[in-house]
C-alpha positions as CSV (number, residue, x, y, z in Angstrom):
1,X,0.0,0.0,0.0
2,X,1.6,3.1,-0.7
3,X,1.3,6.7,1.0
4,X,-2.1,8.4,0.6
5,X,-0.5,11.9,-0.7
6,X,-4.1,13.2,0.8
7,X,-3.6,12.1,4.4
8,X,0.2,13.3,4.0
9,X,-0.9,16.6,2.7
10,X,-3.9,16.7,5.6
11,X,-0.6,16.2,8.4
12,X,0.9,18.6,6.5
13,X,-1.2,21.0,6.2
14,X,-2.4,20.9,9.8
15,X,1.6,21.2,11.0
16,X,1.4,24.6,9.0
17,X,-1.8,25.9,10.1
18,X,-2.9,24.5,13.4
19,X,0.0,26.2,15.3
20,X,-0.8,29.9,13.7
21,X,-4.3,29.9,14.5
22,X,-4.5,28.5,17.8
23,X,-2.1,30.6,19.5
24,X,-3.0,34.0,17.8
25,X,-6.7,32.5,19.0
26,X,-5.3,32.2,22.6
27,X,-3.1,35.1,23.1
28,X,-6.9,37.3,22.0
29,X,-8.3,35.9,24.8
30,X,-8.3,38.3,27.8
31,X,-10.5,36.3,30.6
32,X,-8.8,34.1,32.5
33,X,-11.5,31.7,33.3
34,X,-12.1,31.8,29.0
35,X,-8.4,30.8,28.6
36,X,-8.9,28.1,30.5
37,X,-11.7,26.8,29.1
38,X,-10.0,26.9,25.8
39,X,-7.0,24.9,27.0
40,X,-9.4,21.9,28.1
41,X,-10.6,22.1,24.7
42,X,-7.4,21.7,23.1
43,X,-6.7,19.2,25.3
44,X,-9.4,17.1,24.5
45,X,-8.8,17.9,20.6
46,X,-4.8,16.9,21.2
47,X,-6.1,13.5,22.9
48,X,-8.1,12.9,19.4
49,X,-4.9,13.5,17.6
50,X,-3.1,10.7,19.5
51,X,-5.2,8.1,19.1
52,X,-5.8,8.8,15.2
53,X,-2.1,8.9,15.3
54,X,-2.0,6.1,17.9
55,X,-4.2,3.6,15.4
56,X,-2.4,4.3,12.1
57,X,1.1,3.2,14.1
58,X,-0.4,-0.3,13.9
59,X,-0.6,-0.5,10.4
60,X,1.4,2.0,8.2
61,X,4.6,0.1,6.7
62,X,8.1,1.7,5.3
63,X,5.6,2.3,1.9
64,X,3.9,5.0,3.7
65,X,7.3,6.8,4.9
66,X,6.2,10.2,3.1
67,X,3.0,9.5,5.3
68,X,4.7,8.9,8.6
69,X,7.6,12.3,7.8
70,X,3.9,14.3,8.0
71,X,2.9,12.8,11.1
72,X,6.3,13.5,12.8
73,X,6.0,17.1,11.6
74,X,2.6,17.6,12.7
75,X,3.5,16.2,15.9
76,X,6.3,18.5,16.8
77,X,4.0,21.8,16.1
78,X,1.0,20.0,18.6
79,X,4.2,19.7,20.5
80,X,5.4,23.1,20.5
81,X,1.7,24.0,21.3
82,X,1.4,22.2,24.5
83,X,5.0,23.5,26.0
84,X,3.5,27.2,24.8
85,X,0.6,26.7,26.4
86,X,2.4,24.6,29.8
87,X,4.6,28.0,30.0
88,X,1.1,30.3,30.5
89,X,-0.6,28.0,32.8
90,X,0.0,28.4,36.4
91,X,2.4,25.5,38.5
92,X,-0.4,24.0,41.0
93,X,-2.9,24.4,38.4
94,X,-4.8,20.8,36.7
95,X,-4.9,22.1,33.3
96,X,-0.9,22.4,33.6
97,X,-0.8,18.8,34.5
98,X,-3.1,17.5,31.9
99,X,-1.1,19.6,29.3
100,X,1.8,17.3,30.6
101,X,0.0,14.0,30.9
102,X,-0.6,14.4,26.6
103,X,2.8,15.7,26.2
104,X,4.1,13.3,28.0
105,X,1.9,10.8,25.4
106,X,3.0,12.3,22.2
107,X,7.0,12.0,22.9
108,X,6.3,8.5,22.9
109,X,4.1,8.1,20.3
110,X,7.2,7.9,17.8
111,X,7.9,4.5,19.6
112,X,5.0,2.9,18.8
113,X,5.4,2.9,15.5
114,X,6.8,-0.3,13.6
115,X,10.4,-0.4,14.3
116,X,11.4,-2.0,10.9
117,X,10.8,1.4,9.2
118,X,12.0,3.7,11.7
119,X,15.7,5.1,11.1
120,X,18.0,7.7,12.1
121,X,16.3,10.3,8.9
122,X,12.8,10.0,10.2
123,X,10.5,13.0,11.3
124,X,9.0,11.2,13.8
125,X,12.2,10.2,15.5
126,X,13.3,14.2,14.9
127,X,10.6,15.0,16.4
128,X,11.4,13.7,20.3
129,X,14.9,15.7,19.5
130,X,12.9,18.8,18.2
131,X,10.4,18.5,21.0
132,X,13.4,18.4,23.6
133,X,14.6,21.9,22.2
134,X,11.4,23.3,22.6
135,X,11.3,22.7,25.9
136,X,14.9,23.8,26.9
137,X,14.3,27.1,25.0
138,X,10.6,27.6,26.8
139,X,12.1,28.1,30.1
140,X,9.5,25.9,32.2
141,X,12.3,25.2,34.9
142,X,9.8,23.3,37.5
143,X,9.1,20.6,34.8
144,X,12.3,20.4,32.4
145,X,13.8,17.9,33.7
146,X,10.8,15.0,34.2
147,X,10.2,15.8,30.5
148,X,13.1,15.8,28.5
149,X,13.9,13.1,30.3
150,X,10.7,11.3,28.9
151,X,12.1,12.5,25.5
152,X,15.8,10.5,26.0
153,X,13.8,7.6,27.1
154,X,11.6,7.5,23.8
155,X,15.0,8.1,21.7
156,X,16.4,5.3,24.2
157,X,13.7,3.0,23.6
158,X,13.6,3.2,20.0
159,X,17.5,2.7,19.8
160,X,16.9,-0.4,21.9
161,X,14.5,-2.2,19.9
162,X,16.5,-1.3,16.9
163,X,19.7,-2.9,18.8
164,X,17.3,-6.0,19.6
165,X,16.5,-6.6,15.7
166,X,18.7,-9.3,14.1
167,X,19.1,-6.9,11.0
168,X,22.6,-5.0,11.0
169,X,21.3,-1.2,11.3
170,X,24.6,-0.2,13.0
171,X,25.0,2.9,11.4
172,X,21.3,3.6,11.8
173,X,21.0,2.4,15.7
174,X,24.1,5.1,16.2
175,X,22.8,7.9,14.5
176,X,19.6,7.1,16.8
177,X,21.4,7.1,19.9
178,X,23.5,10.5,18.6
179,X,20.1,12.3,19.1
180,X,20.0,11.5,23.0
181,X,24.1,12.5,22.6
182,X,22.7,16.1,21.2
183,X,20.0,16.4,24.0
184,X,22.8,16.0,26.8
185,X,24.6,18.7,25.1
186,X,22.1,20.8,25.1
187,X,21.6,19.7,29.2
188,X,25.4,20.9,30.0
189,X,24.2,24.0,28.3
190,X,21.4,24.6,30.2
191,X,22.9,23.0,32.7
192,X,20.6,20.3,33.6
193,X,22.5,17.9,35.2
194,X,19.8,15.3,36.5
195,X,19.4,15.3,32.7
196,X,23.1,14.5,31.9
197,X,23.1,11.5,34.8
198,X,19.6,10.1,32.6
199,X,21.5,10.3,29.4
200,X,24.6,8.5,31.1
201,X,22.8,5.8,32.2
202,X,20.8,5.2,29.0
203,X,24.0,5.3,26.8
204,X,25.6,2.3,29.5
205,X,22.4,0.5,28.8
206,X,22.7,0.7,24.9
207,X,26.5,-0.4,25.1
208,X,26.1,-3.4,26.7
209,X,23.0,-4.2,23.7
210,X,25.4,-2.7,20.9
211,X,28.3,-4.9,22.2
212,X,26.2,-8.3,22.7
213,X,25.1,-7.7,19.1
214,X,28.1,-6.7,17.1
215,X,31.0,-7.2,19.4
216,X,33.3,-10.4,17.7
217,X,31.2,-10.6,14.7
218,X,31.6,-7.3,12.2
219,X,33.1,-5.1,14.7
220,X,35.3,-5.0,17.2
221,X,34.3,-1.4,18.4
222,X,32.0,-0.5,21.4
223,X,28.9,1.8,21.0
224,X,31.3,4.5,23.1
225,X,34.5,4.2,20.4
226,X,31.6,5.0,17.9
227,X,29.9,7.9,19.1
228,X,33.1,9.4,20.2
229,X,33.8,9.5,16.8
230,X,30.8,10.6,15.3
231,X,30.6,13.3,18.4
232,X,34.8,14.1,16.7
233,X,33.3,14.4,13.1
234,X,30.0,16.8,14.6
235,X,32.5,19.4,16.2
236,X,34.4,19.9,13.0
237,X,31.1,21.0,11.6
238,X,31.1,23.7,14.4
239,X,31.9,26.3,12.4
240,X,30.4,25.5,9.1
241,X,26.9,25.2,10.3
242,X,26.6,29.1,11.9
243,X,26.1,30.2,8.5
244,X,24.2,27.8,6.4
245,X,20.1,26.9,6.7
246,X,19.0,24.8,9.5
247,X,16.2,22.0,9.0
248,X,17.3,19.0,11.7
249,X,17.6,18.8,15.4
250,X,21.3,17.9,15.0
251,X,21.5,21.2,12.8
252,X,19.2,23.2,15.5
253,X,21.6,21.9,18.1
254,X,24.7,22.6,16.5
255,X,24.2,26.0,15.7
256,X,23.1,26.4,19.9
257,X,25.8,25.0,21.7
258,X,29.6,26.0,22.1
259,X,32.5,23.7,21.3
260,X,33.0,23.8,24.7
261,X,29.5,22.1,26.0
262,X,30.6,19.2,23.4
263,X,33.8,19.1,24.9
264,X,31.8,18.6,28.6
265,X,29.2,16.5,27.4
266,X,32.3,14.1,25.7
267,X,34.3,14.6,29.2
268,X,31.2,13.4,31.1
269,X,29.9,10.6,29.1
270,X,33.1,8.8,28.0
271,X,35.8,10.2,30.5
272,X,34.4,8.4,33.4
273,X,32.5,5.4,32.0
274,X,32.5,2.5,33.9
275,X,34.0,-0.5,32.1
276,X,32.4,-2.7,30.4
């Protein structure tokens, strides 16, 4: 079955619009108790989105890839809506929490998708990385840390079940896990360092898998040799990426962060590893 170019160009046309209009909507609102009403609407209008999305995850195959690229930018925009809307809503309040509880729900909603077709180029799998910047750049301190962690567990997941596969998607399972790599740079720039400690323990996890599966059969390198040199081959691109167009997390990332928070994040991660 191949892509429906009208349900792609519905996702697509909804990650353009959607955004736009509801926030001009909300920001013309001037009652408080009308604000919130509108937010419990959204809410209940983003929980209809997830389990559309939710459904076609059981069925869509690598044929509807142009498909599943529209979903994962749709996604990031209802994304980018809830943190907006999580950064006007008071702490204690219950709207605040349910905005949570569904983005919370959506981070992982790349993961449910068939792993077979998932690799390291995929929207939906940009989107946990894009949804992580949104939330570092938002400024919503007293809930940061509990959600981009639930974004390096999604990535983390994912990478997993690709390292569990008996296919060899080596170079796909490390590009993967470079996304979780480019969230804790972004935590030693923000200095989140609950975040950092996650990230460590997530990338220990995925060495053990990556050197059970490939260790003394095509390689003889552990998943830390490899992303130390992919993480070598990212800072050389330092410079060249301030000036040219930016599209992926990676580039998003790259164009954020100092040579120096690399340098950290490497120091870190692969400095004081325990051994394996």
């Amino acid at each position: 079955m191949m892509s429906n170019p009208t349900s792609s160009n519905i996702y697509q046309s909804l990650a353009f619009e959607l955004p736009q209009f509801i926030i001009s909507y909300y920001k013309n609102i001037t009652n408080n108790k009308e604000k919130n009403n509108y937010k419990r609407t959204l809410i209940d209008l983003f929980e209809k989105f997830y389990q559309s999305i939710y459904e076609l995850a059981k069925i869509l195959t690598y044929e509807n890839l142009i498909l599943t690229n529209s979903i994962g930018d749709f996604l990031l925009q209802i994304n980018s809506i809830i943190v907006y809307l999580i950064k006007n809503s008071d702490v204690s309040d219950d709207i605040e929490q349910e905005l949570k509880r569904v983005l919370k729900g959506n981070i992982y909603l790349p993961s449910c998708f068939k792993i077979d077709f998932i690799d390291d180029n995929s929207k939906l799998i940009d989107s946990i990385a894009k949804t992580s910047i949104k939330i570092f750049e938002s400024e919503i301190w007293w809930c940061c840390d509990e959600l981009i962690n639930k974004c390096t567990n999604s990535l983390n997941k994912i990478a997993l079940s690709k390292l569990e596969t008996a296919q060899n998607n080596r170079y796909i399972e490390i590009r993967i896990i470079m996304k979780i790599c480019f969230i804790g740079i972004m935590a030693i720039k923000y200095k989140k360092q609950s975040i950092v400690i996650n990230i460590k323990l997530k990338i220990e996890e995925l060495n053990l898998k990556y050197c059970k599966k490939y260790i003394g059969t095509i390689n003889k390198k552990t998943l830390y040799d490899e992303l130390n040199r992919e993480l070598d081959r990212w800072k050389q691109e330092h410079s060249a990426i301030q000036s040219i167009y930016v599209e992926t997390s990676e580039d998003i990332i790259l164009k954020q962060v100092t040579l120096d928070d690399i340098n950290q994040f490497i120091s870190e991660i692969f400095d004081t590893r325990k051994p394996i």
